[in-house]
C-alpha positions as CSV (number, residue, x, y, z in Angstrom):
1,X,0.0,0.0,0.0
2,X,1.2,3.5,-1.2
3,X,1.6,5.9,2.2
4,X,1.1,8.4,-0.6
5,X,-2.4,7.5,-2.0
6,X,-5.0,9.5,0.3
7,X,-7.9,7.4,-1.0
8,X,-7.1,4.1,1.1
9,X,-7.0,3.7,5.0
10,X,-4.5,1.7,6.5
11,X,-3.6,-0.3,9.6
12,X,-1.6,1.9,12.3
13,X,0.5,-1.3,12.7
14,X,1.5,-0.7,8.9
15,X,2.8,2.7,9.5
16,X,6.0,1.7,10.4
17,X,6.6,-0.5,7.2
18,X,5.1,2.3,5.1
19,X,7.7,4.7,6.2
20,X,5.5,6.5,8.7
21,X,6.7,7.2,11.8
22,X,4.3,7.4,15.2
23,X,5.1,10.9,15.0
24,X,3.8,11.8,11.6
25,X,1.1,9.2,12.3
26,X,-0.3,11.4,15.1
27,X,1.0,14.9,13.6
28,X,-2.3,16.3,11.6
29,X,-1.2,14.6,8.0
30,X,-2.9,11.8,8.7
31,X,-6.7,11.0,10.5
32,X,-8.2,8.2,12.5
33,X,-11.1,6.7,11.1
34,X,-11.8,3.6,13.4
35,X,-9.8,2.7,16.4
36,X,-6.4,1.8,14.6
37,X,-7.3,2.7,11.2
38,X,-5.5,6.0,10.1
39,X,-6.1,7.9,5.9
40,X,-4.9,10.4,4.6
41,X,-6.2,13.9,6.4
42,X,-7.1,15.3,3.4
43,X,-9.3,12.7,2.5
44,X,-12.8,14.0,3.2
45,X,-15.3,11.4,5.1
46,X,-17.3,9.3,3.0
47,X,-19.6,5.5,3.7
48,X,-17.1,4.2,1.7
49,X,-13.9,5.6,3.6
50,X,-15.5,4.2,6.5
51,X,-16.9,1.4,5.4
52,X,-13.2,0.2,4.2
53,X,-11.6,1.4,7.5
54,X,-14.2,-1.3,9.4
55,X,-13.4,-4.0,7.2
56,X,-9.3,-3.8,8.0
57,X,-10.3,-4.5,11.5
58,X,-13.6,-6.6,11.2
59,X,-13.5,-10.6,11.7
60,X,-13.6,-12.6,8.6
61,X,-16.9,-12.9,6.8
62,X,-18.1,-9.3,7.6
63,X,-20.5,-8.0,4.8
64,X,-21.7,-4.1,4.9
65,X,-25.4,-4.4,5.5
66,X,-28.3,-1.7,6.8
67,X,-28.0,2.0,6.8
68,X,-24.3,1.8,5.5
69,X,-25.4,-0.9,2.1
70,X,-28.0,1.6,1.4
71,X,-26.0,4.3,1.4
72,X,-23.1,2.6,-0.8
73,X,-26.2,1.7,-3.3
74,X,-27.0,5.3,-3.1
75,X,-30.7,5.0,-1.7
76,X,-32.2,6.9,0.6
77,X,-32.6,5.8,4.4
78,X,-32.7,8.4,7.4
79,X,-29.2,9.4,9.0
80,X,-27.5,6.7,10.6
81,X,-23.8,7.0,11.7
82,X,-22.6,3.9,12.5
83,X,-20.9,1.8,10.1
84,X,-23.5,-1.7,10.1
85,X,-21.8,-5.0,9.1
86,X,-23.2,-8.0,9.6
87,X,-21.8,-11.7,10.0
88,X,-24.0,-15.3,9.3
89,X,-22.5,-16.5,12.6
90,X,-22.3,-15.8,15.7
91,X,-19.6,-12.9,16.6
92,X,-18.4,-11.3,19.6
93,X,-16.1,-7.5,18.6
94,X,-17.1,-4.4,19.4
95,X,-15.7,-1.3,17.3
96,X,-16.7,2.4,18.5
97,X,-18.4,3.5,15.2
98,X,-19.7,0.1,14.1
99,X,-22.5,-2.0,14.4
100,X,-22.2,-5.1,14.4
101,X,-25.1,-7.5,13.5
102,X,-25.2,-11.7,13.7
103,X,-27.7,-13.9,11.7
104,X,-28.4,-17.3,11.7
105,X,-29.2,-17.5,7.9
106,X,-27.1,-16.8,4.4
107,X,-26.8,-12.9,3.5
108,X,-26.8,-12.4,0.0
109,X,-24.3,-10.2,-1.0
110,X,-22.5,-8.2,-3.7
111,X,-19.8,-6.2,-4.8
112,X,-20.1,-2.6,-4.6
113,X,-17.1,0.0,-5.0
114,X,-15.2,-2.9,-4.4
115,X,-16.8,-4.0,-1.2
116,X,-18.6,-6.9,0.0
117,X,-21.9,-5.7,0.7
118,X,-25.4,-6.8,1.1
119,X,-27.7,-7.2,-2.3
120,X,-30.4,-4.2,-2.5
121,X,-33.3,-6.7,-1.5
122,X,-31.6,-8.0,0.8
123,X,-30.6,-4.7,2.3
124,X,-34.1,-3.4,1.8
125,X,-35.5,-6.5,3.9
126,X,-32.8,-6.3,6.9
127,X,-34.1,-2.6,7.2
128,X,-37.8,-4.1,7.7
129,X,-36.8,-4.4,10.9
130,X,-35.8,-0.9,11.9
131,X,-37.7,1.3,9.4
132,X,-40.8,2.4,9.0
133,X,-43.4,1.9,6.7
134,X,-42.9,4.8,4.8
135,X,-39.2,5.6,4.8
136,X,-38.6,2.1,4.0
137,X,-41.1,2.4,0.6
138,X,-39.0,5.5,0.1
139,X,-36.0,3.5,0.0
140,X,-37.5,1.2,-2.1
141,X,-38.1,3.7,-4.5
142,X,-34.7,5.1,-4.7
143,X,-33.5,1.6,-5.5
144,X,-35.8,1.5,-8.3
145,X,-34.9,4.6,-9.4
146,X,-31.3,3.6,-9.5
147,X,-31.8,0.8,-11.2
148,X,-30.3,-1.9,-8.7
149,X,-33.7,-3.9,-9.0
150,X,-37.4,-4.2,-9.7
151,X,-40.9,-3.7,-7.9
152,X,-41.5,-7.2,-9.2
153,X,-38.2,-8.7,-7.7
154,X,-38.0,-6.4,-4.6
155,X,-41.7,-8.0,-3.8
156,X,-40.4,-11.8,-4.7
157,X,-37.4,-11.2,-2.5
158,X,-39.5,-9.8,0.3
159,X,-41.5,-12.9,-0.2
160,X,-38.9,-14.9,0.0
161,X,-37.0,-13.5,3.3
162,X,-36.8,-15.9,5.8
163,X,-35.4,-13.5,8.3
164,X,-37.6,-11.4,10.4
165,X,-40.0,-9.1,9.8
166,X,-40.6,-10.1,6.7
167,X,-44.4,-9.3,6.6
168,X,-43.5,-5.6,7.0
169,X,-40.9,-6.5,3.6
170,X,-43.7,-7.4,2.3
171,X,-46.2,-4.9,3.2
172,X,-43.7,-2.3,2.0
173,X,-42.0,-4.0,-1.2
174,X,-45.8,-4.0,-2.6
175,X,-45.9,-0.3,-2.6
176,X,-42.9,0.8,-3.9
177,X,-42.9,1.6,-7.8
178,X,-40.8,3.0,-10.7
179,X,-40.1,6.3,-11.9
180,X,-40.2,7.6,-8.2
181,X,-38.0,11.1,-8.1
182,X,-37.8,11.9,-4.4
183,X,-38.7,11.3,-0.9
184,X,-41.2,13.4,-0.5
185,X,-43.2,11.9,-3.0
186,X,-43.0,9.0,-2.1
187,X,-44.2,10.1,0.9
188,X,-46.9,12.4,-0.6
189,X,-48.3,9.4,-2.5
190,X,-48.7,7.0,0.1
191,X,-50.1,9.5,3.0
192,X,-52.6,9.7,-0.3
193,X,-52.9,6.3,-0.8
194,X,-53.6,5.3,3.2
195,X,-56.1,7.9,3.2
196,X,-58.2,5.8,0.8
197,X,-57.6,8.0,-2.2
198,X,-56.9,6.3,-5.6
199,X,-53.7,5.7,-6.2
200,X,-52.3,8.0,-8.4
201,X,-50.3,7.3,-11.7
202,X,-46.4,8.4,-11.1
203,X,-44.7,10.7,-13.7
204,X,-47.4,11.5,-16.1
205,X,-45.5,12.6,-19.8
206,X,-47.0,15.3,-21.8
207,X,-46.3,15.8,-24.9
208,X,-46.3,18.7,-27.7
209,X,-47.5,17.7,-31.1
210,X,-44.0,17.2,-32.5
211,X,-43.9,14.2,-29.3
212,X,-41.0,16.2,-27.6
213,X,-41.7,16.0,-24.0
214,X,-43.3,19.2,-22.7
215,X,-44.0,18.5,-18.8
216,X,-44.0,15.6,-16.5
217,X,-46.7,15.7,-14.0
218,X,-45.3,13.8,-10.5
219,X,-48.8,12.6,-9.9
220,X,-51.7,12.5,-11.7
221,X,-54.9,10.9,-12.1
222,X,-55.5,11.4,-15.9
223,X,-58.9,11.3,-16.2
224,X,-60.0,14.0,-14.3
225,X,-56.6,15.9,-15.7
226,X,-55.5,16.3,-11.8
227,X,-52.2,16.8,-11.1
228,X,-50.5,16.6,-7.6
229,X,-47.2,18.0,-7.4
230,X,-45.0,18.4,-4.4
231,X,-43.0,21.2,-4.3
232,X,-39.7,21.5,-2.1
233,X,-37.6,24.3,-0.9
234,X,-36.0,25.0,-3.5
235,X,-39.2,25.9,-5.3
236,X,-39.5,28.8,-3.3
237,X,-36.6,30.5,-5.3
238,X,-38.8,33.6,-7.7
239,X,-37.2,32.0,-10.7
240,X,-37.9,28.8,-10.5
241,X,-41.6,29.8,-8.4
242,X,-42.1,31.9,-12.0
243,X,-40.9,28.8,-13.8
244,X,-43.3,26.5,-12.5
245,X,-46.2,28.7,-12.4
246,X,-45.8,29.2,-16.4
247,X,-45.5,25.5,-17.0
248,X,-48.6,24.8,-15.0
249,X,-50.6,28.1,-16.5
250,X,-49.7,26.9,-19.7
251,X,-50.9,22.4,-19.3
252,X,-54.0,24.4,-17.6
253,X,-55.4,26.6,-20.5
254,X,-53.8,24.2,-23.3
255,X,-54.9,20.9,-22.0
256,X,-57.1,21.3,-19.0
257,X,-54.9,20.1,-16.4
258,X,-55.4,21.1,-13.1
259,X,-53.0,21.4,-10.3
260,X,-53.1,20.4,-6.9
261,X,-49.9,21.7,-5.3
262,X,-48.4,20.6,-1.8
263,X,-45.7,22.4,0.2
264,X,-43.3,21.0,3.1
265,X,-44.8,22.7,5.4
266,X,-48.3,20.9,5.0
267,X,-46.9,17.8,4.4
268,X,-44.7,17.2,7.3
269,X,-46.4,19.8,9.9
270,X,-50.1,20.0,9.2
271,X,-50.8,16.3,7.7
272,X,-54.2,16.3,8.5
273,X,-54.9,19.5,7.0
274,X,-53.7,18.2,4.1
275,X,-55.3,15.1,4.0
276,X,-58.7,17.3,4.2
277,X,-57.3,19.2,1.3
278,X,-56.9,16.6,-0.8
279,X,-59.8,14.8,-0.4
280,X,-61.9,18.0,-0.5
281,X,-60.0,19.5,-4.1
282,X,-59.8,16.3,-5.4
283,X,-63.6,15.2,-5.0
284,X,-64.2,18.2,-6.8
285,X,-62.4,17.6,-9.7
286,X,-64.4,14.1,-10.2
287,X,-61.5,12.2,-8.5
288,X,-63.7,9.3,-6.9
289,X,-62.7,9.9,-3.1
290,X,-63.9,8.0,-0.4
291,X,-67.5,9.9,1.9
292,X,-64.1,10.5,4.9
293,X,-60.1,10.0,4.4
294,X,-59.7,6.7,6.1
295,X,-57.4,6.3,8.8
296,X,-54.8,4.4,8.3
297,X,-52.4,7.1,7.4
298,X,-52.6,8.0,11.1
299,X,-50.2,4.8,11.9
300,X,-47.2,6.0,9.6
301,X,-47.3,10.0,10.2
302,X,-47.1,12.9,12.6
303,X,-50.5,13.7,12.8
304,X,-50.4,17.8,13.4
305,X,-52.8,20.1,12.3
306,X,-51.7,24.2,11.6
307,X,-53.0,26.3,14.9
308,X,-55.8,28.1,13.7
């Protein structure tokens, strides 16, 4: 191993041999990243720094799993620090930073960036048992989106896991879907969908008459030429608020559409607000809505209404 390459981390018993000294080691070139496991300072911290740090030092058979696999497949799963590896034994280490896990059954596994790692379904179903319904869907959704696997296989894996939790797997693998672009909408769909709306079609093309693609509608029940669209932060920028607003004027006086538009602030701190919302705007555009929201949704969110 080249001293000189900051993209590896190596042993601090290596130092030595690498023409290192314990000075230097501990001088400010060079960074700890686990208990015994120095890189390069200037090597900025990344899941896969890490992730190869706690494999120098792991016992044989370790496999990046959880939080960490998702990350390296580049879905999306809450924050999570630790670096998770699991073992299909029984292992007793302990590594400030990691998290260990043991199972009794096979792991599959992969390669990714050149690390053993957990499949996507596999990771997808391991996280059944710390995730929630809807940010493991979301995850889900980013795997599809990536392209790492299918609704139709993520549901036959889930189907297939004989670990635990696998009727959550399930539950959750038979809601995710393709074409998903963020998060949010994923949440946004299924706070829809557990209110006993309709389930609405994902990325809707429009097209101009020379079939160039002139919008893509998030959600949309085509019918009734309602569109839901979830619109972030960054949406609150003038040009890009401008921007939308012309897109939207123009699919509303050219082809009828109408749009049902939801902000961060409803849907993550005045959910039931929004639920009403929906089912009230959405009724009215012919959407077929059930007499009350249903619910179920209550399970899954932060129920909090705006103070009046």
């Amino acid at each position: 191993m080249d001293a000189d390459d900051p993209r590896s981390p190596f042993l601090a018993t290596d130092a030595a041999a690498m023409g290192i000294s314990r000075r230097a080691l501990h001088g400010g070139r060079y960074r700890p990243v686990v208990r015994a496991v120095f890189i390069d300072a200037r090597v900025p911290d990344t899941v896969v720094v890490r992730s190869r740090a706690a494999l120098l030092v792991a016992p044989d058979g370790a496999v990046l799993s959880h939080w960490t696999a998702a990350r390296l497949w580049g879905g999306r799963v809450p924050e999570n620090d630790s670096v998770h590896v699991s073992f299909s034994r029984r292992v007793r280490w302990r590594l400030r930073g990691v998290k260990p896990h043991c199972y009794i059954h096979r792991l599959a596994t992969a390669r990714r960036h050149g690390l053993p790692v957990t499949t996507p379904a596999a990771t997808f179903c391991l996280l059944a048992a710390f995730l929630g319904l809807v940010d493991l869907v979301a995850l889900g959704d980013s795997l599809v989106r990536r392209g790492h696997i299918t609704p139709h296989d993520l549901c036959a894996s889930a189907e297939g896991w004989v670990g635990q939790h696998r009727a959550e797997a399930i539950e959750a693998a038979r809601l995710v879907r393709d074409g998903v672009d963020s998060s949010p909408e994923t949440t946004l769909r299924l706070l829809m969908v557990l209110s006993g709306l309709p389930e609405p079609r994902i990325n809707v093309t429009v097209y101009r008459d020379d079939g160039s693609i002139r919008y893509r509608i998030e959600l949309a029940y085509e019918e009734q030429r309602a569109a839901i669209e979830y619109d972030g932060r960054w949406h609150e920028e003038p040009a890009q608020r401008v921007r939308d607003s012309s897109r939207r004027e123009g699919l509303a006086a050219q082809e009828r559409w109408t749009f049902v538009v939801v902000t961060p602030d409803e849907l993550f701190s005045a959910t039931e607000d929004l639920v009403d919302r929906l089912h009230s705007e959405l009724r009215a555009l012919g959407v077929p809505v059930p007499p009350r929201p249903d619910d179920a949704w209550r399970q899954y969110f932060r129920v909090a209404r705006i103070a009046a």
